[in-house]
Residue frames as a rotation matrix with the C-alpha (Angstrom) as fourth column:
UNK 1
0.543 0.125 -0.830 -0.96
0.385 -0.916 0.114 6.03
-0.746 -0.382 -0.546 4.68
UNK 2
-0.805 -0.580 -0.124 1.92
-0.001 -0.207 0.978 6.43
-0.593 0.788 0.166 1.80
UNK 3
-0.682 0.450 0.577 -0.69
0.712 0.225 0.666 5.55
0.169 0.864 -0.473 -0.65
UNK 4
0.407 0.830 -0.382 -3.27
0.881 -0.467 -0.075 7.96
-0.240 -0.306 -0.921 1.04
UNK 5
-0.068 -0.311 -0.948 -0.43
-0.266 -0.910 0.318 11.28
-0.962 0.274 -0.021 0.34
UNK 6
-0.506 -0.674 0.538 0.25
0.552 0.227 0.803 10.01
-0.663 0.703 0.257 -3.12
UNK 7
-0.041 0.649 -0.760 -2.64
-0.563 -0.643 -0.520 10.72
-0.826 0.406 0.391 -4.51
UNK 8
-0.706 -0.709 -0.008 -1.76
-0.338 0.326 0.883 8.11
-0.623 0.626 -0.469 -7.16
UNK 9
-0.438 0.679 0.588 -4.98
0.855 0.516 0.041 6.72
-0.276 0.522 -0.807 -8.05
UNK 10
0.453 0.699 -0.554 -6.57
0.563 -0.706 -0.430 10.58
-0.692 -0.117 -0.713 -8.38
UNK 11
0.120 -0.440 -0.890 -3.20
-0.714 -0.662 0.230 11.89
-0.690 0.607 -0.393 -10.77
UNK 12
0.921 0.173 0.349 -2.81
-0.042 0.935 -0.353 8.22
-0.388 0.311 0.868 -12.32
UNK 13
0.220 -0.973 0.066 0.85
-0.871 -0.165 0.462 8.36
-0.438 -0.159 -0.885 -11.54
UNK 14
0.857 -0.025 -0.514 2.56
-0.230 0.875 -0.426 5.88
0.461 0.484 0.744 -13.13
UNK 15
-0.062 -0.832 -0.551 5.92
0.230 0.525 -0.820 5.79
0.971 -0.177 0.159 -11.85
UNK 16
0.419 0.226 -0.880 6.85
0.625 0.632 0.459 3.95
0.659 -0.742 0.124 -8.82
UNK 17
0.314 -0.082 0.946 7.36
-0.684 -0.710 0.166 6.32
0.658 -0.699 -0.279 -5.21
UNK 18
-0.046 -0.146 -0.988 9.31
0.764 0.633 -0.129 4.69
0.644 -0.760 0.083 -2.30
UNK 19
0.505 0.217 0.835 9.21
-0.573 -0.639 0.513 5.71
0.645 -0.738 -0.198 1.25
UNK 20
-0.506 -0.808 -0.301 10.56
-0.015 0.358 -0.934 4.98
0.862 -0.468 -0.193 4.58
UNK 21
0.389 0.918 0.071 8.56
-0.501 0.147 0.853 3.71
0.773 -0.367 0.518 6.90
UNK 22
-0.457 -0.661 0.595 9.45
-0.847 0.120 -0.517 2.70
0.270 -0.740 -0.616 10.81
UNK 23
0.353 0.607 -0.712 8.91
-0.334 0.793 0.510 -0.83
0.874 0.057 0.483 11.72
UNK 24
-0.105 0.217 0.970 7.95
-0.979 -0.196 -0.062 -1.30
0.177 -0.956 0.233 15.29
UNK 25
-0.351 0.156 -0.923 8.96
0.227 0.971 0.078 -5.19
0.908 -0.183 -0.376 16.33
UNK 26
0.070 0.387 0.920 6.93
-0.981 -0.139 0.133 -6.47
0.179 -0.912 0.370 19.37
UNK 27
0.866 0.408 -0.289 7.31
0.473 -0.484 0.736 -7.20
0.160 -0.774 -0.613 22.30
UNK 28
0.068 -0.876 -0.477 10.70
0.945 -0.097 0.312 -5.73
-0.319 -0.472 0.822 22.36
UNK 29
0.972 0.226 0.056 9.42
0.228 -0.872 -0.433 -1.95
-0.049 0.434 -0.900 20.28
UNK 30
-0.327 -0.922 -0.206 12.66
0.426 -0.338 0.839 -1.61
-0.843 0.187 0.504 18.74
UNK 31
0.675 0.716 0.178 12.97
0.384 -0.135 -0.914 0.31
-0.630 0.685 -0.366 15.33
UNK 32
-0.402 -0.644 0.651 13.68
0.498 0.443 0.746 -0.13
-0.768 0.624 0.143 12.11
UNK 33
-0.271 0.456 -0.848 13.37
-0.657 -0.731 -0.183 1.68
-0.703 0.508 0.498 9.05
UNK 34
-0.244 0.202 0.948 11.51
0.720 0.693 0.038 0.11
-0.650 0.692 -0.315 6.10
UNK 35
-0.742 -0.054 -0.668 12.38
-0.539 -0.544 0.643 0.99
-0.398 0.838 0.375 3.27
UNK 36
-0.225 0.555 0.801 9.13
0.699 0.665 -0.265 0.05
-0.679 0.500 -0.537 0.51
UNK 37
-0.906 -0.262 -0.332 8.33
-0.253 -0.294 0.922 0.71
-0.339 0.919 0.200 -2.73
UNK 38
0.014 0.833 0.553 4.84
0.518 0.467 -0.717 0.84
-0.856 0.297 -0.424 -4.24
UNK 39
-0.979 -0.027 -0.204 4.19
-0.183 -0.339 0.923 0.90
-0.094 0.940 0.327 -8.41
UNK 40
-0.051 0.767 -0.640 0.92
-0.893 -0.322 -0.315 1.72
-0.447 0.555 0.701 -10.20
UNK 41
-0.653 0.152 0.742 -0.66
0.099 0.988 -0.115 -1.98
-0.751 -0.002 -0.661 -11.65
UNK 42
-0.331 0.932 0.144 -3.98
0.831 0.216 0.513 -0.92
0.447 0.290 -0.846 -12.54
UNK 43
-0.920 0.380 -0.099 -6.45
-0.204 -0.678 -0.706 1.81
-0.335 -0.629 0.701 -12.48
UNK 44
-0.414 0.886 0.207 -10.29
0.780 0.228 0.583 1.29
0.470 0.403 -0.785 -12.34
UNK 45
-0.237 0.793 0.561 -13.40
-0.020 -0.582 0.813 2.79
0.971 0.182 0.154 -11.60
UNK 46
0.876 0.220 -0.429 -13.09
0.428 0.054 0.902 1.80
0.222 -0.974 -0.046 -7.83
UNK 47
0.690 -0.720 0.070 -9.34
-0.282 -0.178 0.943 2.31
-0.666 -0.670 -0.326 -7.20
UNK 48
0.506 -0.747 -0.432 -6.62
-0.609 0.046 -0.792 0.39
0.611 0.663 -0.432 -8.43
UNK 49
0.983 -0.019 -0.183 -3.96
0.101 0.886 0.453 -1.92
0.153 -0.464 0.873 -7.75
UNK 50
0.482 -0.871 -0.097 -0.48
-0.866 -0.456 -0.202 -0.86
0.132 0.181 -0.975 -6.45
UNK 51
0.429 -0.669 -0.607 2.74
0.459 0.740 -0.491 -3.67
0.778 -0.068 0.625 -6.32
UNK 52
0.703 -0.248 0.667 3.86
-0.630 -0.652 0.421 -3.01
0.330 -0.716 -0.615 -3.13
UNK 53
0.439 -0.731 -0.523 7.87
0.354 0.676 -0.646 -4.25
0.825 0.099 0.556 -2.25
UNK 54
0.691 -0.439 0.573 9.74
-0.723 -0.424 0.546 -4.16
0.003 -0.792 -0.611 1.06
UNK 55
-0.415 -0.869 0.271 13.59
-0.741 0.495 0.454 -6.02
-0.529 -0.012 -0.849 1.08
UNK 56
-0.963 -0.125 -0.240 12.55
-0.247 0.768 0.591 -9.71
0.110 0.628 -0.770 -0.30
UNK 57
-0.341 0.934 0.109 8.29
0.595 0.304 -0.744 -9.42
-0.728 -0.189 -0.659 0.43
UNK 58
-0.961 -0.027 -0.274 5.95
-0.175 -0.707 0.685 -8.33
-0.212 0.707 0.675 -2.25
UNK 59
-0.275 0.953 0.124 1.94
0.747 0.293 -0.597 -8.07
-0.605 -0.072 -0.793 -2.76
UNK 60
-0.763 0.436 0.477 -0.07
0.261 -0.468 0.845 -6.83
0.591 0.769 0.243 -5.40
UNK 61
-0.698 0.357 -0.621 -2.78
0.671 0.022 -0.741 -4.55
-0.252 -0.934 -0.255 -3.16
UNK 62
-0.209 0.646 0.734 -6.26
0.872 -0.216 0.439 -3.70
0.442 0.732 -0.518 -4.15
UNK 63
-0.763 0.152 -0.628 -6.90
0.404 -0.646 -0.648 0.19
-0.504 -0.748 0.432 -2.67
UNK 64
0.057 0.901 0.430 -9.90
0.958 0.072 -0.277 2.27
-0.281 0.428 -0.859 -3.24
UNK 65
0.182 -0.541 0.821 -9.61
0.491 -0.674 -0.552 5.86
0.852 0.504 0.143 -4.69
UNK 66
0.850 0.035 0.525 -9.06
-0.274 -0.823 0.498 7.64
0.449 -0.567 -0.690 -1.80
UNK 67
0.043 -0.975 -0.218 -6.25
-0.699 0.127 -0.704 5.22
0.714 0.182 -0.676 -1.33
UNK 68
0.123 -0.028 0.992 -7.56
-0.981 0.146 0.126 3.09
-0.149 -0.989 -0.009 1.44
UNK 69
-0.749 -0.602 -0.277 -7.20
-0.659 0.632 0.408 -0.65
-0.071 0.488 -0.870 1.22
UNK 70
0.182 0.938 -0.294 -9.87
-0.982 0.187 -0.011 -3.03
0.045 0.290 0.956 -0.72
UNK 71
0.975 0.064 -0.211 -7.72
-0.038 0.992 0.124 -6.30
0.217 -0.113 0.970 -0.43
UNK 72
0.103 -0.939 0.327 -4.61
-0.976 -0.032 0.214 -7.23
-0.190 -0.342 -0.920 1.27
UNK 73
0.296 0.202 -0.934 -3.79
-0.427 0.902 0.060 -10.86
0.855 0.381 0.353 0.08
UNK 74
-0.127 -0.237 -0.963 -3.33
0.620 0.739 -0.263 -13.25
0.774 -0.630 0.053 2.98
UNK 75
-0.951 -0.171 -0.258 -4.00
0.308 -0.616 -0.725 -10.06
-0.035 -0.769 0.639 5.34
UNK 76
-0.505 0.805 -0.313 -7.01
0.436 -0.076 -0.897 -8.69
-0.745 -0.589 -0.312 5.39
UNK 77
-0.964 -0.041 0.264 -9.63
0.209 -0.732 0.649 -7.28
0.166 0.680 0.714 3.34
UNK 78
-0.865 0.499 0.046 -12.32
-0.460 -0.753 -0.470 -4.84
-0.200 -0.428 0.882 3.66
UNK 79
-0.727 0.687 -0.013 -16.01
0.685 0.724 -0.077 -6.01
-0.044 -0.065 -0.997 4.70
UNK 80
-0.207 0.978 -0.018 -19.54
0.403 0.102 0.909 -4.72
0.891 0.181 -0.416 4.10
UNK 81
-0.883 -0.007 0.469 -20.68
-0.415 -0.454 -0.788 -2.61
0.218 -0.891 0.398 7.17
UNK 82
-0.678 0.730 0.086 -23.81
0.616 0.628 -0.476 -4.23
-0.402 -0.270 -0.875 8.86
C-alpha cells in the first residue's frame, strides 16, 4: 500500500520515502510500529524494483506500475490468471 500512494514508479522518484507501518503479531494481536524504508532500484517498462528495509530485514521487490507487487523473494509472487 506505501508503494501504491507513492506514486514512485509513475514520478520516477528517486529518493528513498519511509513510513510507519503497524505490525499486528498473531495469535496474541498486539502492536507494533514498523518503521520501513523503501528506495527506487530500477525502473522499467513494467514497473520497477524498490529495496525495501525494516530494522535488520531487507528485499529487493519487483512491483508493477501501479505499484502492486510482481515478486516478493521467498514470499510470494504474482501468477497468470486462468
Amino acid at each position: 500500500m506505501p508503494v501504491l500512494r507513492s506514486n514512485v514508479f509513475a514520478h520516477g522518484v528517486g529518493e528513498p520515502f519511509d513510513i510507519t507501518a503497524a505490525l499486528v503479531s498473531v495469535p496474541g494481536l498486539s502492536v507494533e510500529p514498523s518503521h520501513q524504508r523503501y528506495s527506487l532500484v530500477r525502473r522499467d517498462a513494467l514497473g520497477g524494483r524498490l529495496a525495501f528495509q525494516s530494522g535488520s530485514f531487507e528485499a529487493e521487490i519487483e512491483f508493477d506500475r501501479q505499484g502492486l507487487v510482481r515478486h516478493y523473494p521467498g514470499l510470494a509472487h504474482r501468477v497468470a490468471p486462468p
